[in-house]
Backbone as a chain_set.jsonl record, in Angstrom:
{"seq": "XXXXXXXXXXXXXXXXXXXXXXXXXXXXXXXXXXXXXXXXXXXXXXXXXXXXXXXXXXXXXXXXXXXXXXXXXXXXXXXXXXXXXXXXXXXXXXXXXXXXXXXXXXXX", "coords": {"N": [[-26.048, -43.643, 31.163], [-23.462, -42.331, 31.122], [-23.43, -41.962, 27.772], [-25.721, -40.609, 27.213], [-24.583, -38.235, 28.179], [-22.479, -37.691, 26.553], [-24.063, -37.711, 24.118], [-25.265, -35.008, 24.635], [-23.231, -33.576, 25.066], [-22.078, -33.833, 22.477], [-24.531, -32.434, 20.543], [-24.253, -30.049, 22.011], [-21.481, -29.229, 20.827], [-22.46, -28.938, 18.326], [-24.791, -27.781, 17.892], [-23.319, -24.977, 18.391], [-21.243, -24.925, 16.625], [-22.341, -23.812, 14.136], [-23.739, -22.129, 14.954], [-21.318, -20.792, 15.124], [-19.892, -17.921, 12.887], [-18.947, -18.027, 9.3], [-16.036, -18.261, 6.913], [-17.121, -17.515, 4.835], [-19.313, -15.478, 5.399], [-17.981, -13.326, 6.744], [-17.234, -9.871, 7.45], [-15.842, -8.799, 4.624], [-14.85, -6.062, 3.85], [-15.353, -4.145, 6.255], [-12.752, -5.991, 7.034], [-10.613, -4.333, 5.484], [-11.326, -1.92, 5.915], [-10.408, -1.752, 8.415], [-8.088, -2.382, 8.404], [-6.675, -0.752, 6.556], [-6.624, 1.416, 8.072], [-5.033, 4.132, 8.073], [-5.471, 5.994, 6.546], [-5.648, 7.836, 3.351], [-2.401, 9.427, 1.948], [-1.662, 12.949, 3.402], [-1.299, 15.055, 1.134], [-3.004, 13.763, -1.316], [-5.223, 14.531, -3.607], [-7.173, 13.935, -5.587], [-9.927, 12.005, -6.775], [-11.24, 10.0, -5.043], [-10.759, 6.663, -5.085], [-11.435, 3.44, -3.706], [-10.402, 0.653, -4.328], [-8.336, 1.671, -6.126], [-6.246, 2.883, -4.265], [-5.987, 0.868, -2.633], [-4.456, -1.216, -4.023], [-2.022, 0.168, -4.664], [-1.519, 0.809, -1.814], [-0.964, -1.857, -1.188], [1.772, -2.249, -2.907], [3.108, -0.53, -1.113], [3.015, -1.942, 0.716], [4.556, -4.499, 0.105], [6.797, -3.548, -0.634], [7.796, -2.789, 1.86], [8.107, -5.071, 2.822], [9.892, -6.367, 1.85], [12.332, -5.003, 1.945], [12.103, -4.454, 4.131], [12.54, -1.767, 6.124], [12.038, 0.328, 8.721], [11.119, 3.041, 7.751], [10.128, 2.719, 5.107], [7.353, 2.61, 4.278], [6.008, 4.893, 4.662], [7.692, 6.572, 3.131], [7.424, 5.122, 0.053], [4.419, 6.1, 0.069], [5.01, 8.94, 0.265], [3.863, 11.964, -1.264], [1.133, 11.092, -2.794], [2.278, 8.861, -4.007], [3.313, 9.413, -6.065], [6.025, 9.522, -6.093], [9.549, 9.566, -6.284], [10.608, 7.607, -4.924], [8.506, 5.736, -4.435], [8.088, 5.037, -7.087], [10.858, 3.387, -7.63], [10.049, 1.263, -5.735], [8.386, -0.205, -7.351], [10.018, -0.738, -9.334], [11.687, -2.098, -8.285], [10.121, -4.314, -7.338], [9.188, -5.503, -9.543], [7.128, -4.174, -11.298], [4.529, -3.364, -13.211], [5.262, 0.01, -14.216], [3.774, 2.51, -15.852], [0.92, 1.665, -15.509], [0.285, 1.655, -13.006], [1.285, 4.048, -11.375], [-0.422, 5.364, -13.334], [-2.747, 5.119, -11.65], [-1.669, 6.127, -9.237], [-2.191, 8.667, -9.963], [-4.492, 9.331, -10.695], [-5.594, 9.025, -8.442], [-4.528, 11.651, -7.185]], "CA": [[-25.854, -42.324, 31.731], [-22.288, -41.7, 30.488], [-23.861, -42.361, 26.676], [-26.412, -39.168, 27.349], [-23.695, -37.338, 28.402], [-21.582, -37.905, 25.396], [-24.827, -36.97, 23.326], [-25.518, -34.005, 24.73], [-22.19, -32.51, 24.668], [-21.889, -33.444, 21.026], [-25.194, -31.74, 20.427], [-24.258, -29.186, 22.026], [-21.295, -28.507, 20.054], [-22.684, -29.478, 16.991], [-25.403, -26.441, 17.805], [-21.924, -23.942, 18.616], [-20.231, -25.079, 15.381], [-23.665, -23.796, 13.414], [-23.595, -20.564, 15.181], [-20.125, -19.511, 13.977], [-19.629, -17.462, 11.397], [-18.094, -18.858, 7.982], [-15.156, -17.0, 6.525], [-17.708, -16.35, 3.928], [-20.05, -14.468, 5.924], [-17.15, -12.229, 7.954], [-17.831, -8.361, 6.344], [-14.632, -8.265, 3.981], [-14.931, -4.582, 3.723], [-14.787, -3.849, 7.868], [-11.038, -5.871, 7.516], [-10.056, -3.593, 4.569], [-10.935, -0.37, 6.716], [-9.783, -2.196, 9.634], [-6.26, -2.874, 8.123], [-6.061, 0.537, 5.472], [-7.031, 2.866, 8.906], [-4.103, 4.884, 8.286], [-6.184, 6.88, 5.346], [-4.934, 8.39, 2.195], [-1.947, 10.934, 2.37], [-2.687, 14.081, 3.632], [-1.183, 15.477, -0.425], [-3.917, 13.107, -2.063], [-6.684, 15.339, -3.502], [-7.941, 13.518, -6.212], [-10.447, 10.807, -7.097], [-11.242, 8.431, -3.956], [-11.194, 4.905, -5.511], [-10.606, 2.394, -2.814], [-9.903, -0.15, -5.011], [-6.87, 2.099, -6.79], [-5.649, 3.236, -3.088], [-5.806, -0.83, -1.68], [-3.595, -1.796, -4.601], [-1.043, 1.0, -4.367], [-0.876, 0.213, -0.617], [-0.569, -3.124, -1.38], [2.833, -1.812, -3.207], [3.918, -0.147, -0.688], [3.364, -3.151, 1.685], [5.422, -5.701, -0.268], [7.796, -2.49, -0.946], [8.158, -3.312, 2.999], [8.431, -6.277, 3.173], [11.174, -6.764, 0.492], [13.515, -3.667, 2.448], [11.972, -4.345, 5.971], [13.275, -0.498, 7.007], [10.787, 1.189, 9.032], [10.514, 4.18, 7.187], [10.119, 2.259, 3.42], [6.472, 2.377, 3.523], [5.481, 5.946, 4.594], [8.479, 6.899, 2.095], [6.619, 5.075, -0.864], [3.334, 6.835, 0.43], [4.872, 10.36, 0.158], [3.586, 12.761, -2.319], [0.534, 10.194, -2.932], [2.199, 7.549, -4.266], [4.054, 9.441, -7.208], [7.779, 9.954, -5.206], [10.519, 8.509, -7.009], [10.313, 5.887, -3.943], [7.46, 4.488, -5.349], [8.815, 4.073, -8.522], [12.121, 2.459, -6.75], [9.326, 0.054, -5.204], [7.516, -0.457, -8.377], [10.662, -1.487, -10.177], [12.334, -3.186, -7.801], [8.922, -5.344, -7.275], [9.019, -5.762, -11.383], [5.542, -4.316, -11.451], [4.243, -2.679, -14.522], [5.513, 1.382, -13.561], [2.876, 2.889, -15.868], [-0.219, 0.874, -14.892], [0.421, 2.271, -10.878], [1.379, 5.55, -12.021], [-1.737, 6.271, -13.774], [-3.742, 5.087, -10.905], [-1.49, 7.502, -8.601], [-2.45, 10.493, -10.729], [-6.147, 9.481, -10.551], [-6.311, 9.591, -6.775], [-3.599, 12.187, -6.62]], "C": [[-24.706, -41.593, 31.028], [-22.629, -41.32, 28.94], [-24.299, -40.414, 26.394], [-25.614, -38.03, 27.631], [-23.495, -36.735, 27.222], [-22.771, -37.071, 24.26], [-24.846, -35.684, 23.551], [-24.332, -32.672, 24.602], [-21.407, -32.409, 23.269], [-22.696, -32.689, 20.078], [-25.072, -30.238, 20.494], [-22.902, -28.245, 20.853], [-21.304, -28.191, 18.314], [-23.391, -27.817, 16.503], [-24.647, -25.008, 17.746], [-21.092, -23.533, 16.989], [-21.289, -24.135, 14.047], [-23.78, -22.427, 13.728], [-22.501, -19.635, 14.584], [-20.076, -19.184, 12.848], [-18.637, -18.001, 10.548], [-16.987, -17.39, 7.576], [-16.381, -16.287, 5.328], [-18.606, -15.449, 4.262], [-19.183, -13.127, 6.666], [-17.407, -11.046, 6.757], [-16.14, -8.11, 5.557], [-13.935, -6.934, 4.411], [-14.609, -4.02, 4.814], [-13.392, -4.648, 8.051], [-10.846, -4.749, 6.418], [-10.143, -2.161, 5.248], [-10.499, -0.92, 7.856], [-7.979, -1.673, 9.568], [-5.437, -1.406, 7.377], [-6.516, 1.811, 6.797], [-5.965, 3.739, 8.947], [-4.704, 6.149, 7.053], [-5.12, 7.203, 4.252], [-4.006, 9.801, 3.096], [-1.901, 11.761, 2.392], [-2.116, 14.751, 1.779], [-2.413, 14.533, -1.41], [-4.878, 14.171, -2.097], [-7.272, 15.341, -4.7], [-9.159, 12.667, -6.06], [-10.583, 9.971, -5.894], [-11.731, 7.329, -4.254], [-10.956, 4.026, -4.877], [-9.876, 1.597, -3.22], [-8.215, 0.51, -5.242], [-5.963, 1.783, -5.31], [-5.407, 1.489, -2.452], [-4.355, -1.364, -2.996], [-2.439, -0.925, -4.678], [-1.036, 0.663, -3.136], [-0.345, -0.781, -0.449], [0.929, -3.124, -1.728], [3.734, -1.486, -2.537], [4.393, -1.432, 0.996], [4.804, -4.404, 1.287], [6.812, -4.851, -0.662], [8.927, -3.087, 0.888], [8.813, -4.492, 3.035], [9.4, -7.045, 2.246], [12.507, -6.196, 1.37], [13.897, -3.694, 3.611], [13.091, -3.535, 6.599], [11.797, -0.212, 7.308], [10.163, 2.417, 8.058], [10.166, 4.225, 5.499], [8.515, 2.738, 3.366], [5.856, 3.922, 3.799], [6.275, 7.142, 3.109], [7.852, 6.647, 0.705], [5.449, 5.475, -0.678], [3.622, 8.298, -0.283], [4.587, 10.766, -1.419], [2.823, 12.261, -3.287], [1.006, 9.625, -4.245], [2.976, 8.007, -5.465], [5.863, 9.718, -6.691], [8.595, 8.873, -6.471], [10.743, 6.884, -6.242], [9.632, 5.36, -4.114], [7.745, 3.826, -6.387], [10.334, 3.355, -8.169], [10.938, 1.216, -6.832], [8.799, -0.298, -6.252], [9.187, -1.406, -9.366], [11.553, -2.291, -9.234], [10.747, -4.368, -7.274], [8.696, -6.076, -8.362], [7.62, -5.605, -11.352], [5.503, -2.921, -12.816], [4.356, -1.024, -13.937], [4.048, 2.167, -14.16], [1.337, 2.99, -15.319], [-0.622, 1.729, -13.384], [0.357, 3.669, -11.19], [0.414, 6.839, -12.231], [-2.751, 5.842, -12.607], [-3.534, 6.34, -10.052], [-2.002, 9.065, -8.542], [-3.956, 10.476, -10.732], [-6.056, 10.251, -9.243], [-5.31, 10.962, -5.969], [-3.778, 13.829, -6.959]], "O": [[-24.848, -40.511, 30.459], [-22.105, -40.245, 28.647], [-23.726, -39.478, 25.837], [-25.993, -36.902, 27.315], [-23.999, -35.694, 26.801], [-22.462, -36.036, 23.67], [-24.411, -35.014, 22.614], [-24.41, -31.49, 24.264], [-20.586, -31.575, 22.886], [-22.199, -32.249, 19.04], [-25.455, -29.396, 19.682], [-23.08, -27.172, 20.276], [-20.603, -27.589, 17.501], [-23.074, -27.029, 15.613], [-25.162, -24.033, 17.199], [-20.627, -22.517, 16.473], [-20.697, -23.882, 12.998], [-23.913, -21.588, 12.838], [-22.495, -18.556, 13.991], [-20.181, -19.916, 11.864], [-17.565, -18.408, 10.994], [-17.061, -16.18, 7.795], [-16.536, -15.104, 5.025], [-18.791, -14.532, 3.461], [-19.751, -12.107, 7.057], [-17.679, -11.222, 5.57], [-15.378, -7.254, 6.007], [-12.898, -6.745, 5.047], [-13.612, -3.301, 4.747], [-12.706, -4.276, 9.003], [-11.184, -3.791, 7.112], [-9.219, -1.351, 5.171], [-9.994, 0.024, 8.464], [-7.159, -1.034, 10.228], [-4.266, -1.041, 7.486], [-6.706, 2.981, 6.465], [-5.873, 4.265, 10.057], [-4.063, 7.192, 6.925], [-3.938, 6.862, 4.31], [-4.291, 10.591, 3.996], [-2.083, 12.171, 1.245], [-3.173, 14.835, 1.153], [-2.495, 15.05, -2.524], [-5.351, 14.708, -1.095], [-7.855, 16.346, -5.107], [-9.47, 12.629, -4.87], [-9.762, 9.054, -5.884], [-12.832, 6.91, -3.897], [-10.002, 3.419, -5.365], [-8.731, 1.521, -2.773], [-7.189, 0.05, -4.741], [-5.217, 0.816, -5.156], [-4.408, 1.246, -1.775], [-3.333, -1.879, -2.542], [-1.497, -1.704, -4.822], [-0.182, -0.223, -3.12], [0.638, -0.9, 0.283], [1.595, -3.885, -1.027], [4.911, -1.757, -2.775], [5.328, -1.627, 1.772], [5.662, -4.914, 2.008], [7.826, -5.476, -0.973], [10.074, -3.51, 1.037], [9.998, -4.718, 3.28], [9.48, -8.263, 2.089], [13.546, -6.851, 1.456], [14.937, -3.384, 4.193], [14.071, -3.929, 7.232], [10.782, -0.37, 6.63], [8.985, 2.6, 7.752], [9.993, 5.219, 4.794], [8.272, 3.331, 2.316], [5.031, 4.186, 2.925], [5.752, 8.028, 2.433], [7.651, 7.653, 0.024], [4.933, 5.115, -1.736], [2.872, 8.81, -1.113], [4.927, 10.167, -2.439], [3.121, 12.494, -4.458], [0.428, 9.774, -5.321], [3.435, 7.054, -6.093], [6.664, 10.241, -7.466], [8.283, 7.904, -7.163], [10.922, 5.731, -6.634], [9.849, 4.152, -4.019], [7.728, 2.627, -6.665], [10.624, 2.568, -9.07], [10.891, 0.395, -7.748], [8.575, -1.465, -5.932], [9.16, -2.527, -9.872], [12.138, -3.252, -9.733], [11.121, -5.399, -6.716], [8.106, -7.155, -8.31], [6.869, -6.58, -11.368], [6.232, -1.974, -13.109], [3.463, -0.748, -13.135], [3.197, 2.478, -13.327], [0.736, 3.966, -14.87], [-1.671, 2.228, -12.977], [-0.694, 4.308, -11.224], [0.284, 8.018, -11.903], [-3.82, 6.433, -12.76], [-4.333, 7.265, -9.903], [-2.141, 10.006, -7.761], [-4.601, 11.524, -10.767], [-6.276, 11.428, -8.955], [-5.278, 11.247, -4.772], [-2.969, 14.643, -6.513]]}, "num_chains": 1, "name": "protein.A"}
């Protein structure tokens, strides 16, 4: 009796484990607008490349998280992404200044 038990509630979560989704099935793309819902800044009125815009945010994230002040990452945001505070964050990150730059001026 106890045995059948034991089966059935390893069955069952054998059948549970089979239902969940794998990280590789989760929709990437729904976290990336999940996480970037703050949109481009309202001065952006170039080019909409997600890609460019995710890796310039990305910049201004680790810009954060280097400074951790509240107002670091809307600061590297302003004036999409070309402010001298970006380039602060860009060289104090040691990241290639041009490279970013020219993406800025795409989507900018």
């Amino acid at each position: 009796m106890v045995w059948r038990i034991l089966v059935g509630i390893f069955v069952t979560l054998v059948i549970l484990a089979l239902q969940t989704p794998t990280v590789n099935s989760i929709n990437i793309n729904r976290y990336i607008l999940r996480k970037r819902n703050t949109g481009l800044p309202a001065d952006c009125r170039g080019r909409y490349d997600p890609s460019m815009i995710i890796k310039l945010e990305n910049v201004c994230d680790d810009c954060y998280n280097l400074y951790k002040e509240p107002d670091v990452h809307q600061l590297c945001r302003s004036e999409c992404f070309s402010s001298s505070f970006f380039k602060q964050c860009l060289n104090a990150l040691l990241m290639i200044e041009e490279e970013y730059l020219n993406m800025a001026e795409v989507i900018g």
